[in-house]
NUNUMI-445922 format. One record per residue (C-alpha): residue number from 1; residue in three letters; x, y, z. Coordinates in steps of 0.2 Angstrom, whole numbers. Layout:
NUNUMI-445922
DOLUM   i  aa    px    py    pz
DOLUM NUM ALA     X     Y     Z
...
end
This chain:
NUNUMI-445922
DOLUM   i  aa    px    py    pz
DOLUM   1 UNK   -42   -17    14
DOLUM   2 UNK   -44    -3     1
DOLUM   3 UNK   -48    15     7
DOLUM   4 UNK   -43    29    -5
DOLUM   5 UNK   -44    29   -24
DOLUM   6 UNK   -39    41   -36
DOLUM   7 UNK   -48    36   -55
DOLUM   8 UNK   -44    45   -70
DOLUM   9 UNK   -58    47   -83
DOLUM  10 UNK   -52    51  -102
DOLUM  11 UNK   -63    58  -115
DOLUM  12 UNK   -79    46  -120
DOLUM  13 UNK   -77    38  -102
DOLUM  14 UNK   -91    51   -92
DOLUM  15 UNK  -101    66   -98
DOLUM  16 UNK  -106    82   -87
DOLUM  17 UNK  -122    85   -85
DOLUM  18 UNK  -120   102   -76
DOLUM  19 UNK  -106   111   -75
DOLUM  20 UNK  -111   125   -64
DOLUM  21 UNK  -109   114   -51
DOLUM  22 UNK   -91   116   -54
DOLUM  23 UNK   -78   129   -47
DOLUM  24 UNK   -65   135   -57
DOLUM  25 UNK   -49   134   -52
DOLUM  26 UNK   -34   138   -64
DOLUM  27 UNK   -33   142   -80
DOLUM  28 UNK   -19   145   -91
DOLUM  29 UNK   -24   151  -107
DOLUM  30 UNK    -6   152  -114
DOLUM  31 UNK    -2   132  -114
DOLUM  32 UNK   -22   130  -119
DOLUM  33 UNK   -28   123  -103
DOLUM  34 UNK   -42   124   -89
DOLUM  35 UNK   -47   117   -71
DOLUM  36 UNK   -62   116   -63
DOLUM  37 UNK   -66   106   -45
DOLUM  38 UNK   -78   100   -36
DOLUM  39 UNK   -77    94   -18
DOLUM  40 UNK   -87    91    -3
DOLUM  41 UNK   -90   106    10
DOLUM  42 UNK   -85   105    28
DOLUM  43 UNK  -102   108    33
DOLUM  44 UNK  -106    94    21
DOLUM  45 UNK   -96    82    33
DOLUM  46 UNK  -103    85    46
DOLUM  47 UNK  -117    82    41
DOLUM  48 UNK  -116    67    38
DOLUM  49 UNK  -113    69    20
DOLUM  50 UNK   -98    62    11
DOLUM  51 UNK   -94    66    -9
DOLUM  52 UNK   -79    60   -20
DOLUM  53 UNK   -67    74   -23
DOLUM  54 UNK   -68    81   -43
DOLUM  55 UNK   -56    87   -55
DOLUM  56 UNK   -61    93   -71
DOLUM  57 UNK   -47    97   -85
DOLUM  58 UNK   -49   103  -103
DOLUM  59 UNK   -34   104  -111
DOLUM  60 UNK   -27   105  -130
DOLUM  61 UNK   -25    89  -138
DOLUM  62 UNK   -14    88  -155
DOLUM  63 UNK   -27    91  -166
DOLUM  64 UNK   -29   106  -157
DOLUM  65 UNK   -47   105  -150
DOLUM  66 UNK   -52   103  -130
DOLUM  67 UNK   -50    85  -123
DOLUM  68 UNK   -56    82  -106
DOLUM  69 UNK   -51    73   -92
DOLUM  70 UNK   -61    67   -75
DOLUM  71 UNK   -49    63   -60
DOLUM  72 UNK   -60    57   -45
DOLUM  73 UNK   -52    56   -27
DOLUM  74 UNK   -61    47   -13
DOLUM  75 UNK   -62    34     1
DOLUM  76 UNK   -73    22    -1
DOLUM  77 UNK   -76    17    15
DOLUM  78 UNK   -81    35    20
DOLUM  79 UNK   -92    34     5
DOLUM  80 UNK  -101    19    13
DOLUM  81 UNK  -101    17    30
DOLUM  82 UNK   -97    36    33
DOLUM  83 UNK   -80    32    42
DOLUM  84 UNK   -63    22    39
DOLUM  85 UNK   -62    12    56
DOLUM  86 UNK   -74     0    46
DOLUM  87 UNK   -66    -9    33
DOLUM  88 UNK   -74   -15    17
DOLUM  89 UNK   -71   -35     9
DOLUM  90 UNK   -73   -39    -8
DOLUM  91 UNK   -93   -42    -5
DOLUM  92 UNK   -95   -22    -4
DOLUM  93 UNK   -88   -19   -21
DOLUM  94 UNK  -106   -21   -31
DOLUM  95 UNK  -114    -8   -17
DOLUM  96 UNK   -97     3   -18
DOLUM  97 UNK   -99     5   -37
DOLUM  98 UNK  -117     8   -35
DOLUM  99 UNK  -116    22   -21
DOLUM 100 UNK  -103    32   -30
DOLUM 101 UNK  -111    30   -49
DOLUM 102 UNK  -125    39   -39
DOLUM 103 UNK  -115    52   -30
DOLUM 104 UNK  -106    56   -46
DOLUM 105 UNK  -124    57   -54
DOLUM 106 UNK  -128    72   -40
DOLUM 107 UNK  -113    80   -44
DOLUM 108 UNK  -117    82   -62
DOLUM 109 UNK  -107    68   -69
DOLUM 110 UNK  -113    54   -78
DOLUM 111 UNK  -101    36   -79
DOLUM 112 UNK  -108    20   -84
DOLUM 113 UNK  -107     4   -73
DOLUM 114 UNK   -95    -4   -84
DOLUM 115 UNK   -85    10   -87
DOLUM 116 UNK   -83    14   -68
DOLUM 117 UNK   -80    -5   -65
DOLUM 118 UNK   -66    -5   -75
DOLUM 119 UNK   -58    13   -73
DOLUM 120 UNK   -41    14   -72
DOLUM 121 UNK   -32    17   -56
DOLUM 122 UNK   -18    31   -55
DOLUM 123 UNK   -18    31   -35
DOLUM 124 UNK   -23    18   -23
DOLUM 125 UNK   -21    18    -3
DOLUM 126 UNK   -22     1     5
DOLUM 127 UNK   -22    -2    22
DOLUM 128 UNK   -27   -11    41
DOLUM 129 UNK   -34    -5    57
DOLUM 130 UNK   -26   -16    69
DOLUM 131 UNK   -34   -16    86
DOLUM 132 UNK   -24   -17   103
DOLUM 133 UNK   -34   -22   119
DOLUM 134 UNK   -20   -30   128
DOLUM 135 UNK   -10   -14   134
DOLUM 136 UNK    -1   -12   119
DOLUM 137 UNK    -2     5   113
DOLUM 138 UNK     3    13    94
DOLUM 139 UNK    16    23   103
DOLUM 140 UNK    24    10   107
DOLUM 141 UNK    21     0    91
DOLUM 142 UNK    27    17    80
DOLUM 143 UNK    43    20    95
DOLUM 144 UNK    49     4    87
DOLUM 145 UNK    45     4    69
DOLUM 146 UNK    55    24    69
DOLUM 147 UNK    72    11    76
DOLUM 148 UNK    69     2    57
DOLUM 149 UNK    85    10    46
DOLUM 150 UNK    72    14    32
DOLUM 151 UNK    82    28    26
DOLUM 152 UNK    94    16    20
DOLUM 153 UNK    83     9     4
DOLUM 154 UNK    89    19   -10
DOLUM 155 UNK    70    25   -16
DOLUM 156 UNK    66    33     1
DOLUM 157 UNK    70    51     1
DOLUM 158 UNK    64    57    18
DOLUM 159 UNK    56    50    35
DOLUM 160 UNK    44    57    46
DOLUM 161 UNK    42    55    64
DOLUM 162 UNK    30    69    72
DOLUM 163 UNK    12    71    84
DOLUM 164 UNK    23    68    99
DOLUM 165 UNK    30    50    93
DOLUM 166 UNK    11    46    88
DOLUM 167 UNK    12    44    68
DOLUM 168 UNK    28    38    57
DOLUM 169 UNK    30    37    39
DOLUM 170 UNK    41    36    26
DOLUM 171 UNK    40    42     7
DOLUM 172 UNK    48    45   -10
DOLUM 173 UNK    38    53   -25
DOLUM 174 UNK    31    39   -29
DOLUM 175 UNK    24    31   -13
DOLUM 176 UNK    21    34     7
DOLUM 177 UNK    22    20    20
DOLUM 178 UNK    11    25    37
DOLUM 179 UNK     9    21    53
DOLUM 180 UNK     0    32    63
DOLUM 181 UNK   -11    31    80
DOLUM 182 UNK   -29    32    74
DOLUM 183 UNK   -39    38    89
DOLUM 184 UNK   -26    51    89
DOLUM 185 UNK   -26    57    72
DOLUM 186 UNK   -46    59    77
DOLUM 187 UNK   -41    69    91
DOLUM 188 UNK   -27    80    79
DOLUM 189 UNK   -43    82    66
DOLUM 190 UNK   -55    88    79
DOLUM 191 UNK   -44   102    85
DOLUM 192 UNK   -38   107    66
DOLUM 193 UNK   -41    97    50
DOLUM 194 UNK   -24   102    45
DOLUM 195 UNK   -15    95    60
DOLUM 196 UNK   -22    76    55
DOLUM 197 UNK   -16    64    45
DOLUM 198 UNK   -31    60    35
DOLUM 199 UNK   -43    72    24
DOLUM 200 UNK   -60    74    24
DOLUM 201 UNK   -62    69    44
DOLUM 202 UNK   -77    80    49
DOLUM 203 UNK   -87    65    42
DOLUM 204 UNK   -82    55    55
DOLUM 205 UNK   -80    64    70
DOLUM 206 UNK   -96    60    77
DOLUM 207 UNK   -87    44    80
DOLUM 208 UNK   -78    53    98
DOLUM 209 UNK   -92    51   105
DOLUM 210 UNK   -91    31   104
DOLUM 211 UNK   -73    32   105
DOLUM 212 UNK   -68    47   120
DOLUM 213 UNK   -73    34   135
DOLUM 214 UNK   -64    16   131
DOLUM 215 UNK   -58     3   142
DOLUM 216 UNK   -41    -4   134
DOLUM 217 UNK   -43     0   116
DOLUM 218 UNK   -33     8   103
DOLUM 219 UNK   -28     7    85
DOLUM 220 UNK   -12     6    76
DOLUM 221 UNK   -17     9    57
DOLUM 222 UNK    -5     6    42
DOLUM 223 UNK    -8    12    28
DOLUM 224 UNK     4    10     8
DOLUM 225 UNK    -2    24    -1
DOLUM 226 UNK     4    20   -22
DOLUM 227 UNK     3    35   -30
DOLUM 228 UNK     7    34   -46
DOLUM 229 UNK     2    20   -61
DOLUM 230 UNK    20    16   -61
DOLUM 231 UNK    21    10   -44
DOLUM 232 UNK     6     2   -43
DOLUM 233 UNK    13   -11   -59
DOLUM 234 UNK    30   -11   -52
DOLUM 235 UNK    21   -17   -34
DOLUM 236 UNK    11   -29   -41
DOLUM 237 UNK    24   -37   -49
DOLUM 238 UNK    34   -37   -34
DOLUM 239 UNK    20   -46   -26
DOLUM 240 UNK    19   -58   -41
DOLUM 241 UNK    -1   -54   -45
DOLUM 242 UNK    -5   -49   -65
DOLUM 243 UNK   -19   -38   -65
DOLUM 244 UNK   -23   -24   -75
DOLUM 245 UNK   -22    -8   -61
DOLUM 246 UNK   -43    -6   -64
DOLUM 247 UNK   -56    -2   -49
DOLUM 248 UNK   -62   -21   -52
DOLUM 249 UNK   -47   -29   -51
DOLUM 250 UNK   -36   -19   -36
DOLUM 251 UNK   -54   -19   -26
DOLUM 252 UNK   -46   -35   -19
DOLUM 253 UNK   -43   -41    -1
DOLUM 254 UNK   -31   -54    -6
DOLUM 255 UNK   -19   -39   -15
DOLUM 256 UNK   -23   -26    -1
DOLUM 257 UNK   -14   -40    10
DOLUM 258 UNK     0   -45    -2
DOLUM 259 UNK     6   -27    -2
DOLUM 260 UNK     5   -22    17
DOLUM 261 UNK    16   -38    24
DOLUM 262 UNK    26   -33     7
DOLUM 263 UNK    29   -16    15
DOLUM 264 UNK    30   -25    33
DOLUM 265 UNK    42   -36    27
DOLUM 266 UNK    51   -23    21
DOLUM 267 UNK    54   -13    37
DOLUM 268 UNK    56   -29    48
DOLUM 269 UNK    73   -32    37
DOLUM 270 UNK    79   -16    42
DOLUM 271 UNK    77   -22    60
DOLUM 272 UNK    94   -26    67
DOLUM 273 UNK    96   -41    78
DOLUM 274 UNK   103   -32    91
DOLUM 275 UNK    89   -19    95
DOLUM 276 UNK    78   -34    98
DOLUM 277 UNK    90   -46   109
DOLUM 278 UNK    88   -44   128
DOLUM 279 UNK   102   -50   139
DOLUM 280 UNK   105   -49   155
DOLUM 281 UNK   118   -41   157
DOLUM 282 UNK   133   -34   146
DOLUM 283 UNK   141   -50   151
DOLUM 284 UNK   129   -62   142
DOLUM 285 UNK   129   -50   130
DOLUM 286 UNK   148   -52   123
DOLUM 287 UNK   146   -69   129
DOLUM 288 UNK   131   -72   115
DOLUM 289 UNK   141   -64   101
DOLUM 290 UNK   156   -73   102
DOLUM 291 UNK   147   -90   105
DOLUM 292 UNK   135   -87    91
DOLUM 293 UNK   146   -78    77
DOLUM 294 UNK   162   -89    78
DOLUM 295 UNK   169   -81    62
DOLUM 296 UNK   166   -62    68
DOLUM 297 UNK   184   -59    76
DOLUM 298 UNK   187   -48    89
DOLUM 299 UNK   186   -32    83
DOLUM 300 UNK   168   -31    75
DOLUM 301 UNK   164   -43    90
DOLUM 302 UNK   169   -29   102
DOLUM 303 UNK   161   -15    89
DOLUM 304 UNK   144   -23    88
DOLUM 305 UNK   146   -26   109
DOLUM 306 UNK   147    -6   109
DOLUM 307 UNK   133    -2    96
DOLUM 308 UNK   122   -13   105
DOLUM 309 UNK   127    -3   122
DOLUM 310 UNK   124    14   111
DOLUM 311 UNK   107     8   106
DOLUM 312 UNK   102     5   124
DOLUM 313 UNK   101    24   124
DOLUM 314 UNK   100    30   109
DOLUM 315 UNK    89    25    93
DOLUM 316 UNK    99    21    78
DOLUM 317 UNK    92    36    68
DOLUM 318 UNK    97    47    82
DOLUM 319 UNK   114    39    81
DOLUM 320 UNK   117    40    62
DOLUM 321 UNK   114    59    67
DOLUM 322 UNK   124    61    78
DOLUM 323 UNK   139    53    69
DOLUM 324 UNK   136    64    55
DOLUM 325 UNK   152    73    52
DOLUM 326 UNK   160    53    48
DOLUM 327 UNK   163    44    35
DOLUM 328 UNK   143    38    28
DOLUM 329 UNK   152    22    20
DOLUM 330 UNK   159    18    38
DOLUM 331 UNK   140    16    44
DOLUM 332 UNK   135     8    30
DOLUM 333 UNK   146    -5    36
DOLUM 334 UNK   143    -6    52
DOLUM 335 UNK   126    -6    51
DOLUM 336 UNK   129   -22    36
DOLUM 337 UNK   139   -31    49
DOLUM 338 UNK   125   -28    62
DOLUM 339 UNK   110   -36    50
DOLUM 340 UNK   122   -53    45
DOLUM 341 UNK   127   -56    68
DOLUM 342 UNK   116   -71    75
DOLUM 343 UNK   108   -70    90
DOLUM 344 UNK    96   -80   103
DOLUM 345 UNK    78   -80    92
DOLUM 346 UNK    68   -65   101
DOLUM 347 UNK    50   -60    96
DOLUM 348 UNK    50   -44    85
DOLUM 349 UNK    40   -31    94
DOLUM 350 UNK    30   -29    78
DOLUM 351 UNK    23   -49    77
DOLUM 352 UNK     5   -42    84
DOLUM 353 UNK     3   -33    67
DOLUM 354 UNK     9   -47    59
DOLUM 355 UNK    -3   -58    66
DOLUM 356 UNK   -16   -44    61
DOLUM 357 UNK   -10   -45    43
DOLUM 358 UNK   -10   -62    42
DOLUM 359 UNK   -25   -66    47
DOLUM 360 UNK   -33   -49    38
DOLUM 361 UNK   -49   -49    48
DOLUM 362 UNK   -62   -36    43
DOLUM 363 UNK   -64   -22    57
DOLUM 364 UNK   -80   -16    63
DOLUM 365 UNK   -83    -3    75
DOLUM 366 UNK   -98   -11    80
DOLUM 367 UNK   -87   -28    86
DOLUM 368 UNK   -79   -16   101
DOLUM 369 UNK   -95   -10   110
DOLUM 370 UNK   -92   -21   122
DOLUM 371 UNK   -76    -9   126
DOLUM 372 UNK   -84     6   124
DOLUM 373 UNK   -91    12   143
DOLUM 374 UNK  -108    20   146
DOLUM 375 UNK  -105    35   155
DOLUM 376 UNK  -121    35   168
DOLUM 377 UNK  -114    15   173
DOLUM 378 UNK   -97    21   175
DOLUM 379 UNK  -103    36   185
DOLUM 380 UNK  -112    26   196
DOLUM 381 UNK   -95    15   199
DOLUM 382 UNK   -84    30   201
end
């Protein structure tokens, strides 16, 4: 569903009611300009304690007076359960504008209901906790959505594969695509705040001690974070939905779906055939691409045979590195030829967070006590 928000408040939209509550933070007197923040403490977060992050700008307008602006950053599931391992529906969206209208309201800002309803979006992060009590872990999940050849879609300008294979994401200016091991990102956050993924943890950390002593559970969260207005239309176009990019109208389970298996989609059609077929031996193997891909001839047949014995050792970014001092069209081409070969039908690694997708289920941490072991018990049992 939806988890962070970044809204931008122009003049007549909010009123500040105390400034001092403010810090200032830059000014630049020369190009008639000013800003002042206001976020939530550590010691705040711990304590249970969560506020929206603040950003107050006063700059020169045409006319040459001061015109402010209000950009307010925050995930509203933090803001209402206190944690994102709960997911929020639709249902939550009249308690969710309530909560932070009074939160704002303690900060020293003032925004009408209506207003704050139908504030425009500038940012919006969407994104799913998706469960594994089978064995599956997100290691796993992430070793094979790193093999996808993202890199090769023209508005991706770098890839990011770190944690010891426990978080992936791709990103351009406009937008990031994550996959990261939750529990572990809570584990990065406890040791540093800087070493995780997410902000604003120390709010949820208190969740460890649910969490440290589990039987067979772990979670994979994706996350599509659209950082700009731009993207946000140009997505929700892509996803044929025609809304206004308002809080109202993106606080929606139904778009929060549309746009993760978009991205999902995306990656799984950068997934080559190959790295998913299993034969039994290199025999079956040519034996499969000559009989499937009658038109092939022998030469790519006997070049896709070899990159599918390369990929049995090395991943196909690994490769693309290691071939780096060739010709770039060359892999293009091979890497084209790879994507069009047919093969036996194989499950893709990644159908469990389909299935998640699909079926888009609300998480509660509550729904996984029964995995959760009491201590004393499992002493006793030891």
């Amino acid at each position: 569903m939806l988890d962070t928000i970044k809204i931008s408040l122009g003049k007549g939209m909010f009123m500040i009611t105390d400034t001092t509550l403010f810090q200032r933070e830059k000014m630049n007197a020369s190009r008639g300009y000013f800003t002042l923040v206001q976020n939530p403490t550590t010691n705040e977060l711990k304590a249970g304690i969560y506020k929206p992050r603040l950003t107050l700008t006063k700059r020169f307008n045409y006319s040459g007076k001061f015109e402010p602006t209000l950009s307010i950053e925050l995930s509203l599931p933090k803001l209402l359960f206190g944690n994102n391992f709960d997911e929020l529906t639709n249902e939550n969206f009249a308690e969710v504008i309530t909560l932070l209208q009074s939160k704002l309201k303690e900060m020293g800002v003032m925004v009408f209901t209506s207003i704050l309803e139908n504030a425009p979006i500038s940012a919006i992060h969407y994104s799913k906790n998706i469960p594994l009590t089978d064995g599956t872990t997100p290691h796993y999940l992430i070793s094979k959505i790193k093999e996808a050849n993202i890199e090769l879609s023209l508005d991706v300008n770098q890839t990011d594969y770190r944690n010891d294979g426990h978080s992936y994401k791709w990103h351009s200016n406009s937008y990031e695509v994550a996959f990261y091991d939750k529990l572990k990102d809570y584990e990065m956050a406890k040791k540093s705040e800087k070493r995780a993924i997410e902000k604003d943890n120390s709010i949820q950390l208190n969740l460890f001690k649910k969490l440290e002593n589990r039987q067979r559970f772990e979670v994979l969260r994706i996350e599509v974070r659209l950082n700009r207005r731009q993207k946000i239309k140009q997505i929700l176009k892509k996803i044929d939905t025609q809304v206004e990019p308002t809080l109202k109208e993106l606080f929606n389970q139904e778009i929060a779906q549309k746009v993760l298996i978009h991205y999902l989609d995306e990656l799984e059609s950068n997934r080559l055939p190959l790295l998913d077929y299993k034969p039994s031996n290199p025999k079956a193997l040519l034996s499969e691409l000559i009989i499937n891909n009658p038109k092939l001839g022998i030469l790519k047949t006997i070049q896709l045979f070899g990159l599918k014995t390369v990929f049995n050792e090395v991943p196909p970014r690994e490769l693309r590195a290691m071939l780096g001092s060739y010709s770039q069209r060359s892999w293009y081409r091979l890497i084209a030829e790879a994507k069009k070969v047919m093969l036996p039908a194989t499950k893709s690694p990644l159908s469990l967070v389909r299935e998640h997708l699909t079926r888009f289920e609300p998480l509660k941490l509550v729904d996984f006590q029964h995995l959760m072991i009491n201590n004393d018990k499992y002493q006793q049992y030891d």
